[in-house]
N, CA, C and O atoms as a printed pandas DataFrame, in Angstrom:
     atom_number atom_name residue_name chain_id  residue_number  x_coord  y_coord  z_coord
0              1         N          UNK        A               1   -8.110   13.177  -11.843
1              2        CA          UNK        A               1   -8.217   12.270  -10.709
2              3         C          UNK        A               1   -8.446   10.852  -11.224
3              4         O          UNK        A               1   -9.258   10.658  -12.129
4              5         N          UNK        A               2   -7.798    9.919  -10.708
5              6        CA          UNK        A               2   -7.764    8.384  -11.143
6              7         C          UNK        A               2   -9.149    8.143   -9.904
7              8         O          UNK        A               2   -9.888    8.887   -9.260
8              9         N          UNK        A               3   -8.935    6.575  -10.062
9             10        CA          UNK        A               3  -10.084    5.485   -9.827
10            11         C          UNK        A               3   -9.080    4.309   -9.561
11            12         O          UNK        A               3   -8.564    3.619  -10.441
12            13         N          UNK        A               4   -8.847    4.167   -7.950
13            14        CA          UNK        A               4   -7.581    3.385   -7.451
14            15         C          UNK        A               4   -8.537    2.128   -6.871
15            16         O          UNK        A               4   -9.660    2.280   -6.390
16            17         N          UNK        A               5   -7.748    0.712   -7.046
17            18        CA          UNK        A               5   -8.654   -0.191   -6.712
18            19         C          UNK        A               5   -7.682   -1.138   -6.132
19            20         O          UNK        A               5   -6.939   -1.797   -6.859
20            21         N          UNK        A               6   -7.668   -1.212   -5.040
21            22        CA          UNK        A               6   -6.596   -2.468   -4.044
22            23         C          UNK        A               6   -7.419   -3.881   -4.715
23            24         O          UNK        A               6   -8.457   -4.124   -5.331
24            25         N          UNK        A               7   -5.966   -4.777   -4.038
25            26        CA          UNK        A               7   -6.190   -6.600   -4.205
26            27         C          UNK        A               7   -5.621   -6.880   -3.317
27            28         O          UNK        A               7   -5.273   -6.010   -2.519
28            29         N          UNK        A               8   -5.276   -8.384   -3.103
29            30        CA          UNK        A               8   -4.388   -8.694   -2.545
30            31         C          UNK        A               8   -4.097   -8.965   -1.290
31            32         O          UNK        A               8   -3.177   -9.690   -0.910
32            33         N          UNK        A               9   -5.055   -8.257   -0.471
33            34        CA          UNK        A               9   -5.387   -8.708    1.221
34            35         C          UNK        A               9   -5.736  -10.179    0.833
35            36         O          UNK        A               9   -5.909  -10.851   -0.183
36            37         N          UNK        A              10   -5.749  -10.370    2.748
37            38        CA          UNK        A              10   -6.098  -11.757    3.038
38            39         C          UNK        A              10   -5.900  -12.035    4.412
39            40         O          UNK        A              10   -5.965  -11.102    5.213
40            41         N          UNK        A              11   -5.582  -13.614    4.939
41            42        CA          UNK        A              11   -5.695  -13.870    6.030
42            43         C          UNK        A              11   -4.121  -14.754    5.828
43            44         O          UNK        A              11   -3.957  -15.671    5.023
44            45         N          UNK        A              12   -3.116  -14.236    6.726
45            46        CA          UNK        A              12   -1.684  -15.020    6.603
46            47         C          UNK        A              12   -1.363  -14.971    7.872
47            48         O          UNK        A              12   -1.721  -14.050    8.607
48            49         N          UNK        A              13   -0.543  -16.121    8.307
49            50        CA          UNK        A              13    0.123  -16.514    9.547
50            51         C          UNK        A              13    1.267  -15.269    9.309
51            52         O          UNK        A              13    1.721  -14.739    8.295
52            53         N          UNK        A              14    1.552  -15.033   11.127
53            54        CA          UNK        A              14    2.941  -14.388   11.792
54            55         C          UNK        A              14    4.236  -14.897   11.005
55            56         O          UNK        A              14    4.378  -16.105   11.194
56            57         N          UNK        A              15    5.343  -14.286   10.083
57            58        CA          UNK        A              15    6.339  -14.407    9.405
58            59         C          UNK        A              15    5.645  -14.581    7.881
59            60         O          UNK        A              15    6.488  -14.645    6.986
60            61         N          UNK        A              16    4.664  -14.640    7.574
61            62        CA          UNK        A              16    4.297  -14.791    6.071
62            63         C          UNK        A              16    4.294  -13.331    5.316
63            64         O          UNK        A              16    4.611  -12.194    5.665
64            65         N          UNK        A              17    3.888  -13.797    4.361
65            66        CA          UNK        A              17    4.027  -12.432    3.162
66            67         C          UNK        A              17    2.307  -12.456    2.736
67            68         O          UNK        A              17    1.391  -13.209    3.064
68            69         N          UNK        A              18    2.392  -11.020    1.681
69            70        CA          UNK        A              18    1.190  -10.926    0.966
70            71         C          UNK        A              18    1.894   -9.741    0.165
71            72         O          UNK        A              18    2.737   -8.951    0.589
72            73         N          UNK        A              19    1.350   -9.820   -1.052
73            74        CA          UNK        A              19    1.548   -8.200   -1.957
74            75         C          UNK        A              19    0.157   -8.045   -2.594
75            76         O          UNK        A              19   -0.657   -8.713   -3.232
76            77         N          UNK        A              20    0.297   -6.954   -2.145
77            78        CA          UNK        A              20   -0.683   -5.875   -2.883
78            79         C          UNK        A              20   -1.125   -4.819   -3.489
79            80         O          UNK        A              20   -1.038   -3.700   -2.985
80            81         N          UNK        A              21   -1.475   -4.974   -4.258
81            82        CA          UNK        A              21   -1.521   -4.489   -5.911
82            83         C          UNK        A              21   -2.337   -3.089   -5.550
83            84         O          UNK        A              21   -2.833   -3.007   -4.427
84            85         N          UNK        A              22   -2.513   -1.786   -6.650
85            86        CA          UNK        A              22   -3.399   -0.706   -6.398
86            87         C          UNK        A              22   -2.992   -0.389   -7.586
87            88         O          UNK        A              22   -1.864   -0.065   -7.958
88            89         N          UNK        A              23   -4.613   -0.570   -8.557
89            90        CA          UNK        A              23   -4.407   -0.618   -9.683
90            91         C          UNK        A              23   -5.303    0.726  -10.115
91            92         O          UNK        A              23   -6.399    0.990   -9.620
92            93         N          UNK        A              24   -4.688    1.451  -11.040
93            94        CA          UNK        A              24   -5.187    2.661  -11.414
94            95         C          UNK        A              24   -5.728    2.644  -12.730
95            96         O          UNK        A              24   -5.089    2.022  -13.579
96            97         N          UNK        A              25   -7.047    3.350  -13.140
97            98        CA          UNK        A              25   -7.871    3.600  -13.716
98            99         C          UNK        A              25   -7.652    4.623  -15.025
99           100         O          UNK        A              25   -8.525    4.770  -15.880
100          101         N          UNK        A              26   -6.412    5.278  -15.055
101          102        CA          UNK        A              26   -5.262    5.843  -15.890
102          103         C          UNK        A              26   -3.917    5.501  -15.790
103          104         O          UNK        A              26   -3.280    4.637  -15.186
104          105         N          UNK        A              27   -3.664    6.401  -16.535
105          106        CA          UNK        A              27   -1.923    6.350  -16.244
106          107         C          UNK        A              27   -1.667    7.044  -14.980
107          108         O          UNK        A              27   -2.357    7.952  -14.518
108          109         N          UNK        A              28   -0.419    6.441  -14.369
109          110        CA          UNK        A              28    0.463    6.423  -13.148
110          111         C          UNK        A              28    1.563    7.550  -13.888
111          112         O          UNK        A              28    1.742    8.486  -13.107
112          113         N          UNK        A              29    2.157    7.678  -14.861
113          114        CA          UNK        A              29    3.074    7.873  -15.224
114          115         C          UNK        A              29    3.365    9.107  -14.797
115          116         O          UNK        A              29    4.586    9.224  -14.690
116          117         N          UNK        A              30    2.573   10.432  -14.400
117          118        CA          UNK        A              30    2.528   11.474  -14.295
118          119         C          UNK        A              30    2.316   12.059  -13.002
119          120         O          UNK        A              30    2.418   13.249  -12.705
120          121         N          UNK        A              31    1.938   10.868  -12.097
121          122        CA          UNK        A              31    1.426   11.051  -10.523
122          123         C          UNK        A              31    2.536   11.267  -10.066
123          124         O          UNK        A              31    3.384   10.401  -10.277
124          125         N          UNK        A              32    2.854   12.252   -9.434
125          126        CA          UNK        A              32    3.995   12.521   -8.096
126          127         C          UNK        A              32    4.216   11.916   -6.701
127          128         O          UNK        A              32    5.349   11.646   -6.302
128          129         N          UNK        A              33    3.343   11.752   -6.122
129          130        CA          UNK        A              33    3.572   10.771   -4.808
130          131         C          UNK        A              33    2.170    9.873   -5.137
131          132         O          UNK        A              33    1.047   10.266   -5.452
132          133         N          UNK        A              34    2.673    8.581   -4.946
133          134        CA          UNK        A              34    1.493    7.365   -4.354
134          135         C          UNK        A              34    2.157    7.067   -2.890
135          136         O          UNK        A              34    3.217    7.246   -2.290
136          137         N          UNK        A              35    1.004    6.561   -2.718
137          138        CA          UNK        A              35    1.564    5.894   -1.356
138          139         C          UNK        A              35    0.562    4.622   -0.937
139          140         O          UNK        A              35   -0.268    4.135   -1.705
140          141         N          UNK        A              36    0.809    4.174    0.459
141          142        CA          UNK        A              36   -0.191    3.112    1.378
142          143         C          UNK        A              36   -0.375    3.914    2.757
143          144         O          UNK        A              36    0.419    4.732    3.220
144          145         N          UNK        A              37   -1.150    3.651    3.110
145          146        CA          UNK        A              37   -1.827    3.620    4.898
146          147         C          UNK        A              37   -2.652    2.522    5.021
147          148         O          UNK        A              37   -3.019    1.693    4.188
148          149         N          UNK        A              38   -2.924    2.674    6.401
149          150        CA          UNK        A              38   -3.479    1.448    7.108
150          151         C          UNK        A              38   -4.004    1.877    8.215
151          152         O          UNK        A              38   -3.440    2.596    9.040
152          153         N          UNK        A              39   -5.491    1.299    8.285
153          154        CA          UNK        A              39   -5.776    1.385    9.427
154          155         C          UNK        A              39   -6.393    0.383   10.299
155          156         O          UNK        A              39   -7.387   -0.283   10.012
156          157         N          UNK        A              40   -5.694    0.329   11.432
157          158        CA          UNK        A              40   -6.167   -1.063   12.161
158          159         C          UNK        A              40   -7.483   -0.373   13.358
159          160         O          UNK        A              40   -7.554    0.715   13.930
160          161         N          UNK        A              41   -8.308   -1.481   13.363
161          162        CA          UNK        A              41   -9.143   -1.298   14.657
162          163         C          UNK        A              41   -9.182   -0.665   15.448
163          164         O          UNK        A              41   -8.388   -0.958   16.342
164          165         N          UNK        A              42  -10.051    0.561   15.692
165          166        CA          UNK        A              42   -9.707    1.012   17.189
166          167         C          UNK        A              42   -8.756    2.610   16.566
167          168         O          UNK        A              42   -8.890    3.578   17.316
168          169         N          UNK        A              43   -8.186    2.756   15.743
169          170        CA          UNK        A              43   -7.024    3.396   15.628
170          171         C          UNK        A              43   -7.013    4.384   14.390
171          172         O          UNK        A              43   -7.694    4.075   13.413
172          173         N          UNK        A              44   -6.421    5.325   14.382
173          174        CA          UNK        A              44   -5.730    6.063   13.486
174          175         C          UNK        A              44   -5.425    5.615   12.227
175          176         O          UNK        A              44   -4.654    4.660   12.317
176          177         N          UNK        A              45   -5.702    5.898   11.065
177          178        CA          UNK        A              45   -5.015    5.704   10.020
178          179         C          UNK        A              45   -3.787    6.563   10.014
179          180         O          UNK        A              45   -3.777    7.793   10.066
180          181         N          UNK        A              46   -2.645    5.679    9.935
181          182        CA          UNK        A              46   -1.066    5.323   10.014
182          183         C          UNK        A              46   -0.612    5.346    8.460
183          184         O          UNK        A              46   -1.131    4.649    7.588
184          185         N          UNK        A              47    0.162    6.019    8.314
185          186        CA          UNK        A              47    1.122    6.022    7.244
186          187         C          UNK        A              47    1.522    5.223    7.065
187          188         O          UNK        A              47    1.505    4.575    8.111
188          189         N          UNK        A              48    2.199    4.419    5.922
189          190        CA          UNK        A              48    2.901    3.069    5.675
190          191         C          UNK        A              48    4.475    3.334    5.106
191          192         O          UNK        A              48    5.576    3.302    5.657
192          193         N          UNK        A              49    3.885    3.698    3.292
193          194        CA          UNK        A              49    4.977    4.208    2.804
194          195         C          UNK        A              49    4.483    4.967    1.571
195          196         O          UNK        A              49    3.377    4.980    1.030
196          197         N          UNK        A              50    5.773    5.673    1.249
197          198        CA          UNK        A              50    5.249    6.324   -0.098
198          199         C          UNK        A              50    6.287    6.022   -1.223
199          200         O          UNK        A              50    7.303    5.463   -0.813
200          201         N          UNK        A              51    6.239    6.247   -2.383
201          202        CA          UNK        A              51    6.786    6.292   -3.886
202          203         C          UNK        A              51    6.799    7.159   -4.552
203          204         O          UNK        A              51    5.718    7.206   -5.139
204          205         N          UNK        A              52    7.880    8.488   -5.033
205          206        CA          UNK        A              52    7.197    9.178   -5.739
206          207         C          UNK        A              52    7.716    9.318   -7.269
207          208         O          UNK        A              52    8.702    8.616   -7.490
208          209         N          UNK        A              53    7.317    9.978   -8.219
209          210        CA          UNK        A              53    7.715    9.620   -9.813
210          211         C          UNK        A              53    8.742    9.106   -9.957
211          212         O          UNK        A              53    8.819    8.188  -10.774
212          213         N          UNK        A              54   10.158    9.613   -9.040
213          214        CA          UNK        A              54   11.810    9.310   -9.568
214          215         C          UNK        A              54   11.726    7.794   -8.917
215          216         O          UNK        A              54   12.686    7.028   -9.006
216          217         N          UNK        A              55   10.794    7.514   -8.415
217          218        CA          UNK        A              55   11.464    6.027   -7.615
218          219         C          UNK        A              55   11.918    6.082   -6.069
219          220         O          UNK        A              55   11.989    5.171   -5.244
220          221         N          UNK        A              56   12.155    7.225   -5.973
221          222        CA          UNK        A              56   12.806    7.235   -4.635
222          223         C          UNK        A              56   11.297    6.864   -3.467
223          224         O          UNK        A              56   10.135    7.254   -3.589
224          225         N          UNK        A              57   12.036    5.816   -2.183
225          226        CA          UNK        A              57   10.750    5.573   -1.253
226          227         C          UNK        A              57   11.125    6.191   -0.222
227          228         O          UNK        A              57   12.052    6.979   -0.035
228          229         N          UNK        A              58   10.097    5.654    0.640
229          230        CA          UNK        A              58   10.250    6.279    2.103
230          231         C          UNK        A              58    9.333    5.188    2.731
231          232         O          UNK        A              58    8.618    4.666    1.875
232          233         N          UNK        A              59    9.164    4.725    3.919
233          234        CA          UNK        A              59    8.548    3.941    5.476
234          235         C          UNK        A              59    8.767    4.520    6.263
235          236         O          UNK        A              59    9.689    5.271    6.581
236          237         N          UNK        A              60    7.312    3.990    6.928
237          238        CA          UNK        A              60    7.132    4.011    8.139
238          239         C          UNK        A              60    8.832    2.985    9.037
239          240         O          UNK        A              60    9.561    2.063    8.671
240          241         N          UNK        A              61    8.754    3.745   10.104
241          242        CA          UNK        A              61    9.573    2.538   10.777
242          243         C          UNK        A              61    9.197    1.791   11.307
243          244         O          UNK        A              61    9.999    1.112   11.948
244          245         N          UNK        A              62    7.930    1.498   11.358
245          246        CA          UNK        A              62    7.414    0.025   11.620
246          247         C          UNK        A              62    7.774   -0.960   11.020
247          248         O          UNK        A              62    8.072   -2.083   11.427
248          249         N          UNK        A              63    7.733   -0.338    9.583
249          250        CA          UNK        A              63    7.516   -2.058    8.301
250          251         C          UNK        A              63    9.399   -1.625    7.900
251          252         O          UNK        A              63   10.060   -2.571    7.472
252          253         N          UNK        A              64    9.875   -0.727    8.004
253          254        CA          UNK        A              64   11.370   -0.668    7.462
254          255         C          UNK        A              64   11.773   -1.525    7.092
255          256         O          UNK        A              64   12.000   -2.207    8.092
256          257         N          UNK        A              65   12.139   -2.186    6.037
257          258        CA          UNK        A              65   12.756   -3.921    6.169
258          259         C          UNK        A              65   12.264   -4.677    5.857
259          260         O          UNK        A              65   12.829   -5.507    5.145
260          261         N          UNK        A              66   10.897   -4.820    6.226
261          262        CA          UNK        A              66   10.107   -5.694    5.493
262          263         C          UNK        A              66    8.759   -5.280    4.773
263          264         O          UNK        A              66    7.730   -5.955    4.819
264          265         N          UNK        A              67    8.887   -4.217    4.180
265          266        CA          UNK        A              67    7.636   -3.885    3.039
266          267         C          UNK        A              67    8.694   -3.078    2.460
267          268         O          UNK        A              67    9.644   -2.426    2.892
268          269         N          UNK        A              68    7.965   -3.477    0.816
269          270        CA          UNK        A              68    9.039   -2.678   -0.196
270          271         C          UNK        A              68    7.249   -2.278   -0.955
271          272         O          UNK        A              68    6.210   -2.915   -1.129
272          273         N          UNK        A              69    7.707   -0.952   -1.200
273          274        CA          UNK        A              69    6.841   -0.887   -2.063
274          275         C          UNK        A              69    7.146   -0.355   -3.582
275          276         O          UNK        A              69    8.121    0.388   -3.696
276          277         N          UNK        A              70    6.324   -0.702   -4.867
277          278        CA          UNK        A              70    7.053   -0.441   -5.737
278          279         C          UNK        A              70    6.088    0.165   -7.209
279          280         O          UNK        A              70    5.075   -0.503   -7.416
280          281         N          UNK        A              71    6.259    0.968   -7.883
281          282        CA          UNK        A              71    5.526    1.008   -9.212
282          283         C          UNK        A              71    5.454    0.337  -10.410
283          284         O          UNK        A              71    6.541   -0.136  -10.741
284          285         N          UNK        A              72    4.445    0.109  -11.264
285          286        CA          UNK        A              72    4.878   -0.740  -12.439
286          287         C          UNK        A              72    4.127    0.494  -13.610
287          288         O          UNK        A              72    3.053    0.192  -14.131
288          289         N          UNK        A              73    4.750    1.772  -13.924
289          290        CA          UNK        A              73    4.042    2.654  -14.978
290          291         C          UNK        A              73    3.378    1.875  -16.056
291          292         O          UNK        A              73    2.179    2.053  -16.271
292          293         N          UNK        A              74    4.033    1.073  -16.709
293          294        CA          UNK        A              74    3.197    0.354  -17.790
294          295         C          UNK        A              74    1.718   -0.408  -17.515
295          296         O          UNK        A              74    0.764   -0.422  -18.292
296          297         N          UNK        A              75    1.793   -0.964  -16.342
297          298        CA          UNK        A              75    0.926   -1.500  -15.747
298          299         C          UNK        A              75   -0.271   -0.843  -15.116
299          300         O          UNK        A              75   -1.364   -1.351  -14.861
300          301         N          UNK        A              76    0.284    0.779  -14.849
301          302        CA          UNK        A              76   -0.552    1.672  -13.809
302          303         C          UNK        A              76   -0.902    0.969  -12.787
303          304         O          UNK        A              76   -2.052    0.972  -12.347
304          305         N          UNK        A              77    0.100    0.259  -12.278
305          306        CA          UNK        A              77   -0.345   -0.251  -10.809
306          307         C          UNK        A              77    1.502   -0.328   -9.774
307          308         O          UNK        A              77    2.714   -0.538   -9.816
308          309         N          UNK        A              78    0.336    0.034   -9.002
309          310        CA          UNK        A              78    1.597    0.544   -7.792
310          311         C          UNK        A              78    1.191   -1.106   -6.585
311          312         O          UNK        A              78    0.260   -1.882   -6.367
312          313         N          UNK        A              79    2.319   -0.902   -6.224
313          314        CA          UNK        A              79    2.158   -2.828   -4.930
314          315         C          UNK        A              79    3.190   -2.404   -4.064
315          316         O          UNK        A              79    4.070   -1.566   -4.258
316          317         N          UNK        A              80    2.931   -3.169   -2.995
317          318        CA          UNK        A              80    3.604   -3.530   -1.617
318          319         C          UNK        A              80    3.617   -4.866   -1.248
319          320         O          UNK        A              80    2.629   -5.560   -1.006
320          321         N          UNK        A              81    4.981   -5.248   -1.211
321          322        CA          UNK        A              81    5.101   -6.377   -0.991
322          323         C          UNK        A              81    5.715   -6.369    0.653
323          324         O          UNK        A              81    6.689   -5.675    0.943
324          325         N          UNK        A              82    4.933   -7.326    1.773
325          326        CA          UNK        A              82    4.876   -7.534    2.614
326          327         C          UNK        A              82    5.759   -8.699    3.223
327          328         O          UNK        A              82    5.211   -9.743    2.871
328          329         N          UNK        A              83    6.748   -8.951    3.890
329          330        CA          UNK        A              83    7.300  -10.143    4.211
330          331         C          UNK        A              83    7.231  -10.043    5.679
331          332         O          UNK        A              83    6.928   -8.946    6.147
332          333         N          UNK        A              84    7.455  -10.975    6.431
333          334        CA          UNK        A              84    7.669  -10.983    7.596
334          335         C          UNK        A              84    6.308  -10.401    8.738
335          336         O          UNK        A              84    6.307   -9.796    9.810
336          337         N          UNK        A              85    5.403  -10.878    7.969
337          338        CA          UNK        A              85    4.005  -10.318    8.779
338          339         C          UNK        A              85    4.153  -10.293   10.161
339          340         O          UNK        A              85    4.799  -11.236   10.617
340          341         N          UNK        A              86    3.621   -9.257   11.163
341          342        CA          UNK        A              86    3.076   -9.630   12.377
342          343         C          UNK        A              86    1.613   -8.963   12.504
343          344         O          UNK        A              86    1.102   -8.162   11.721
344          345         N          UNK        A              87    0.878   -9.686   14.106
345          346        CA          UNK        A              87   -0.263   -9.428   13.869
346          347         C          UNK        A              87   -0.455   -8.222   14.058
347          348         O          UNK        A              87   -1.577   -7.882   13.681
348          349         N          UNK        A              88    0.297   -7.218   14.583
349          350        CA          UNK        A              88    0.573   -5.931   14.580
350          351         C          UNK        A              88    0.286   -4.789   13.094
351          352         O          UNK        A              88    0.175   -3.563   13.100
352          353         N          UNK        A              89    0.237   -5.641   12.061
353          354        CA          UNK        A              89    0.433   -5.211   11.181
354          355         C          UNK        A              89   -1.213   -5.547   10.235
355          356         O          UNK        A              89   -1.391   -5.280    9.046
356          357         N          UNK        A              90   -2.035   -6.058   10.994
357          358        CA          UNK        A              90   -3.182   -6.608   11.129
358          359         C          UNK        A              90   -4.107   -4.739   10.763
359          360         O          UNK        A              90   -4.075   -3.795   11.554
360          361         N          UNK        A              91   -4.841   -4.740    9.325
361          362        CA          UNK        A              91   -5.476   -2.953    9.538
362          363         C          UNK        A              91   -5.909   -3.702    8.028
363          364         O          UNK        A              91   -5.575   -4.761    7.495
364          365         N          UNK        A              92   -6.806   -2.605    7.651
365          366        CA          UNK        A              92   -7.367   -2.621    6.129
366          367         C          UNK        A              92   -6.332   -1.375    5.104
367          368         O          UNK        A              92   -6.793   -0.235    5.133
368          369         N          UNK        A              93   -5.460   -1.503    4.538
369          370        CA          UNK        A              93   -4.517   -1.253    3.517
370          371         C          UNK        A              93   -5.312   -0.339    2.782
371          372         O          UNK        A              93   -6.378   -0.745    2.319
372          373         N          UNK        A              94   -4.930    0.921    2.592
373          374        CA          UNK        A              94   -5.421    1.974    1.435
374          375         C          UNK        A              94   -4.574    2.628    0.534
375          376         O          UNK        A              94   -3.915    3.539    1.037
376          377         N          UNK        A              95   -4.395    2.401   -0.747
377          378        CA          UNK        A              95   -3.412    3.373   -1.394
378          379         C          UNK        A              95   -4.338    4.481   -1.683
379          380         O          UNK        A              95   -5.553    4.580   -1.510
380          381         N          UNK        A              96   -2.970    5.744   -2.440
381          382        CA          UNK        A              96   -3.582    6.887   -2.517
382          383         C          UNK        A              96   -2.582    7.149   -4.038
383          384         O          UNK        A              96   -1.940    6.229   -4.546
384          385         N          UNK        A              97   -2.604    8.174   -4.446
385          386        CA          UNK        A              97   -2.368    8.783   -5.131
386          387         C          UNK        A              97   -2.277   10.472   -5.477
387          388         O          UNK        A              97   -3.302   11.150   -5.411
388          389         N          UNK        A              98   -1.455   10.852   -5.710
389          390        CA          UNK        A              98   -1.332   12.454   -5.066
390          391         C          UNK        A              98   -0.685   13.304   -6.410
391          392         O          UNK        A              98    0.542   13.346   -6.509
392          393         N          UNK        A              99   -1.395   13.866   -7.270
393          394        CA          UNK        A              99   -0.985   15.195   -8.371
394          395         C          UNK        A              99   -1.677   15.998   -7.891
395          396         O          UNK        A              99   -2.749   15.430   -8.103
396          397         N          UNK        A             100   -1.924   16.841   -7.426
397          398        CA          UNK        A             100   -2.569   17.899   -6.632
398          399         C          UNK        A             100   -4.022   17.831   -6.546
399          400         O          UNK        A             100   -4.688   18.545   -5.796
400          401         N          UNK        A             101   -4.583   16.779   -7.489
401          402        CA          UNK        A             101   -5.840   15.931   -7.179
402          403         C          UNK        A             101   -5.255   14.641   -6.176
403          404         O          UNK        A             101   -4.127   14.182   -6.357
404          405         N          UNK        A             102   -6.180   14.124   -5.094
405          406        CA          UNK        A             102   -6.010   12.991   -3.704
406          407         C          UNK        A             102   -6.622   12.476   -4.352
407          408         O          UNK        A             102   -7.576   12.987   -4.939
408          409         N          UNK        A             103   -6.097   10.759   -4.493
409          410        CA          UNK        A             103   -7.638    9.681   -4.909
410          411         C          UNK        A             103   -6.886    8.628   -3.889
411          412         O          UNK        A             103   -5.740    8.295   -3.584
412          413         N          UNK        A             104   -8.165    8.332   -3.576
413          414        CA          UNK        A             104   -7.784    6.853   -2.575
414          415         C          UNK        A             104   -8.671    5.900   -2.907
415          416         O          UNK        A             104   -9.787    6.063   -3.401
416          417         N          UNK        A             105   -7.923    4.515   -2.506
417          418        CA          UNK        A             105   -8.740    3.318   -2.641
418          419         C          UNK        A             105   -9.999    3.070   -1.674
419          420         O          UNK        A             105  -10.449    3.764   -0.762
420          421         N          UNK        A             106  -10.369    1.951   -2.149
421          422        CA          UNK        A             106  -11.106    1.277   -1.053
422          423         C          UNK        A             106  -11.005    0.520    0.315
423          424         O          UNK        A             106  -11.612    0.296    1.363
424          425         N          UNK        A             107   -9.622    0.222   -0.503
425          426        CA          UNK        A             107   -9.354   -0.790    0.679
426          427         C          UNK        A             107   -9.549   -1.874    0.855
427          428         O          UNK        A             107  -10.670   -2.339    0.648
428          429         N          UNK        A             108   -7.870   -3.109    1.575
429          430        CA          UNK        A             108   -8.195   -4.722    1.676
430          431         C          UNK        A             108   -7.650   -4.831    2.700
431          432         O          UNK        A             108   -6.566   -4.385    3.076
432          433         N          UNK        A             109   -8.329   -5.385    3.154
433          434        CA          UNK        A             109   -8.446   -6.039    4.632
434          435         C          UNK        A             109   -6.872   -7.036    4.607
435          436         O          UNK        A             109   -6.639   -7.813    3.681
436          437         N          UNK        A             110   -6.114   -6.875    5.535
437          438        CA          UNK        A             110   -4.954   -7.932    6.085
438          439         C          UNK        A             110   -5.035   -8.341    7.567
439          440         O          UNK        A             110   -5.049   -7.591    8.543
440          441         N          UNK        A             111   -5.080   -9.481    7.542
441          442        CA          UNK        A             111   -4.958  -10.237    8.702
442          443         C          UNK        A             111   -3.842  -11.332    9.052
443          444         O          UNK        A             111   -3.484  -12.457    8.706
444          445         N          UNK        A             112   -3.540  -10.395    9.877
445          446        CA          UNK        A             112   -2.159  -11.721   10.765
446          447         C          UNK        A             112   -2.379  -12.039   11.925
447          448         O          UNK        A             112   -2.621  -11.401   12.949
448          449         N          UNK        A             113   -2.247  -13.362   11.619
449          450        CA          UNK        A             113   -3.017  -14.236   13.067
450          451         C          UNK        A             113   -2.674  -15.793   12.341
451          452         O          UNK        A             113   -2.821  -16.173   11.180
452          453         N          UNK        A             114   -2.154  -16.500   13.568
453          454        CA          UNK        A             114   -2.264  -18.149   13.756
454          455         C          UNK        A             114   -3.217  -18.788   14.277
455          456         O          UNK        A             114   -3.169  -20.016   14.352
């Protein structure tokens, strides 16, 4: 089991970006699915997207289009890059990590709002 640690939240206007990083405490190289969720106020933690070893992704159809998310093995850090913010999209960001051991982050706060 890793030791996953988000960055990268913040506070960005409607149409802006943010990426964020989920940096692992070992190697990535061997993990089978990572992913993101989110959970906003009030609500359910929501699926985002996932990544798994070959590269291949998957989204939510919320963010389709505008969140890519991506791995960097050398780096052991997995990111989502965000474009086209709305405040809809406004929740605290959690990655995970999945080899038949679950590790999840802590979590960073995103805020969209003018």
């Amino acid at each position: 089991q890793v030791q996953l640690v988000e960055s990268g939240g913040g506070l960005v206007q409607p149409g802006g970006s943010l990426r964020l990083s989920c940096a692992s405490s070992g190697s990535i190289l061997s993990i089978n699915v990572m992913g993101w969720y989110r959970q906003a106020p009030g609500k359910q933690r929501e699926w985002v997207a996932t990544i798994v070893r070959s590269g291949d992704t998957n989204y939510a159809d919320s963010v389709k289009g505008r969140f890519t998310i991506s791995r960097d093995n050398a780096k052991n850090t997995m990111y989502l890059q965000m474009n086209n913010l709305k405040p809809e999209d406004t929740a605290v960001y959690y990655c995970y990590a999945n080899n038949n051991l679950l590790s999840w982050g802590q979590g960073t706060q995103v805020t969209v709002s003018s």
